[in-house]
Structures are given as C-alpha cells and as structure tokens.
Steps between C-alpha positions, in 0.01 A plus 500: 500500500808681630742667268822371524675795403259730747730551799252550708358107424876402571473684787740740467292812540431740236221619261286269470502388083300202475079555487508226824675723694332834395175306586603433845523855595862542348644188775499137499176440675315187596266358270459858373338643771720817527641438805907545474696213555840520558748302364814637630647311809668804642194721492296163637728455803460943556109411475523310721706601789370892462154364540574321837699837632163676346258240750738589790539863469084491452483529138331324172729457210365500153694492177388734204587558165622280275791349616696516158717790534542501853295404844227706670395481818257684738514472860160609653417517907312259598523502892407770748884445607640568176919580469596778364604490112841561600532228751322219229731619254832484689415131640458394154798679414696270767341195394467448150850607393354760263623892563296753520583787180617880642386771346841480270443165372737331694421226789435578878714339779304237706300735800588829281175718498405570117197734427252390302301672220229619587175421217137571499283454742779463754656217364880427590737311218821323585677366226660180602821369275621189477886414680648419173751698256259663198247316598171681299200358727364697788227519755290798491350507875193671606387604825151636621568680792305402784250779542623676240318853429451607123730797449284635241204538726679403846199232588562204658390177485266538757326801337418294244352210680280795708370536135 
C-alpha cells in the first residue's frame, strides 16, 4: 500500500520511503513490475512529444532510471538515416518548451547551439529544464551517436558486428 507521506507515492518525486515504492525499483511502477511510471503531467506531455521528434529524427526513446528525482532518457539510432544528436536535441528544444542547460547552469535561447557532455562509451547528455521560475525537475537527455566509435579503443559499431 502506498505511503501517504512518501512523496514519491504522492507523486511528487523524491526518495522513495515507503517498502512499495523501494520494491518497484525506487518508482511507482505497475503492478510491481519495475517498470517506471510516471506520474508527473509535465514530464508525461515531454515523454511524449520528445519521443515523436525521436521517431522522426530516426531514433528509439527509452526512459531509465527511476523517475523520482528527476527524468532519464536515452535516445538510441535506430534508422540507417539517423539525425545528428544535435539536430534531435534542438527540435525538441523548439517544441516542448523545455531549455536546454549551458555549461553555466543557465538556459539556452531557442536555436542556440549548447555542447553536450560527453559520457562513456560516446554517450552525449543534455540536460533539459523546465520554463518555470525555480522550478527543481529536469530532463537528463541522452544521445547515442549514430556510428559512434568508442574513444577508449576507437572501434566502431561495425567492428563489433565483424566480431
């Protein structure tokens, strides 16, 4: 049963208190299956028009982590034409209202180029904020480069499937 005083059961993001919640993989989840659910509408109605952007630009969209602190996503190619990270995350940018973090913590200007950090394996992060005063969610935004080779050992994806 959820906790009423566990924000994450009121939906509110957080820790997760109750045992409920910790079973669920530290989210609401359905039926206890560990797959996140998310309960906030703003972070629903981001879900929802990233992945469409993601399905144009030729990506798959899949959310990771928790969901109770913040929202994770992962943007992997999934077409031969694949968009550049860059041009995915600037269109969803545009259309979802939610800014794109500089390096300096503020908010980019719609069509300003921000750099992304760059993580293992290649991976490129965004951090998306929300167009509110002190507002403390955000979107942390992956990107698999299309093609992307490792930089520790500077193989590609195609070396690999040669394997």
């Amino acid at each position: 049963m959820p906790n009423p005083d566990c924000p994450t059961c009121r939906g509110l993001g957080g820790y997760p208190k109750c045992q409920d919640c910790q079973n669920a993989g530290g989210s609401a989840a359905a039926a206890g299956s560990g797959i996140p659910v998310v309960i906030d509408p703003d972070y629903s109605a981001f879900i929802v028009r990233a992945r469409i952007i993601a399905k144009q630009e030729g990506y798959a969209l899949a959310i990771h982590g928790s969901t109770t602190r913040d929202l994770d996503l992962i943007a992997v190619p999934w077409t031969k034409d694949a968009r550049s990270p860059q041009a995915l995350t600037a269109r969803i940018d545009f259309n979802t209202g939610w800014r794109r973090q500089r390096s300096n913590g503020t908010k980019c200007d719609i069509g300003e180029k921000v750099d992304p950090t760059v993580r293992e394996h290649g991976r490129l992060v965004w951090t998306f904020l929300p167009d509110g005063f002190a507002d403390p969610r955000f979107v942390d935004f992956s990107v698999i480069p299309p093609n992307a080779p490792n930089p520790a050992t500077g193989s590609t994806p195609e070396d690999h499937a040669q394997s």
